[in-house]
N, C-alpha and C positions, 0 to 999 in steps of 0.2 A: 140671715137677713130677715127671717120671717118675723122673727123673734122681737127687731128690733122694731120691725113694723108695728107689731102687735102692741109693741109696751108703748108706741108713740101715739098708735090710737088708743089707746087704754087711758093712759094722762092727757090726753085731749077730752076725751069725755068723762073724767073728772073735774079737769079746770073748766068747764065748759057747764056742768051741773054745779059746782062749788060756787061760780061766779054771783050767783044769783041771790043763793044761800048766806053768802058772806058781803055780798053788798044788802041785803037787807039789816045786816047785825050792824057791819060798822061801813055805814055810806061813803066817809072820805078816806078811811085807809085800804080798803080793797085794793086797788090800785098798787100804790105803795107796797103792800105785802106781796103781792103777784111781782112786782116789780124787786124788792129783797130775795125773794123767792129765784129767779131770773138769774139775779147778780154771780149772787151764792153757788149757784149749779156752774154757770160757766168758768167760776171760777176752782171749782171743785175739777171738772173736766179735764184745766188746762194743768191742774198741780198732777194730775191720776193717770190721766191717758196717755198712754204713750208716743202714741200719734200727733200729740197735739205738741212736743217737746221737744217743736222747732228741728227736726230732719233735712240734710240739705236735698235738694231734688236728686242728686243720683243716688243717696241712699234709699230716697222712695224707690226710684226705679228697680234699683235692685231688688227691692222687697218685691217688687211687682212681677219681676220676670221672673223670680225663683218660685213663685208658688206653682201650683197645678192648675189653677182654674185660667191662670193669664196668660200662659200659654195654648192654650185653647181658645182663649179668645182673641187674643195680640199674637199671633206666631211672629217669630223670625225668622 
């Protein structure tokens, strides 16, 4: 969990330093590129992740009860 923390603030204070840099170069396509940029990931995401490859809920479940940490946290 930390890790993902870390990489989301990491790419936030890059798009966030880039923004300014790259609207100075090209003023009306920023936007647009941040915006391609966006598309592409999420779509990258839903092809890669496994998670994302439509599970019905009581297979979530299952995955949830069988680990260690959900049981510690969810008991039954």
């Amino acid at each position: 969990m930390s890790v993902a923390s870390s990489e989301n603030w990491g790419m936030n204070v890059i798009a966030t330093t880039s923004i300014f840099k790259l609207s100075d170069l090209f003023t009306k396509s920023t936007l647009l590129l941040f915006a391609f940029l966006t598309i592409r990931a999420l779509v990258t995401f839903q092809r890669r992740v496994p998670e994302t490859k439509n599970p019905g809920l009581t297979e979530l479940e299952g995955d949830l009860m069988t680990s260690k940490t959900s049981k510690v946290i969810a008991p039954r």
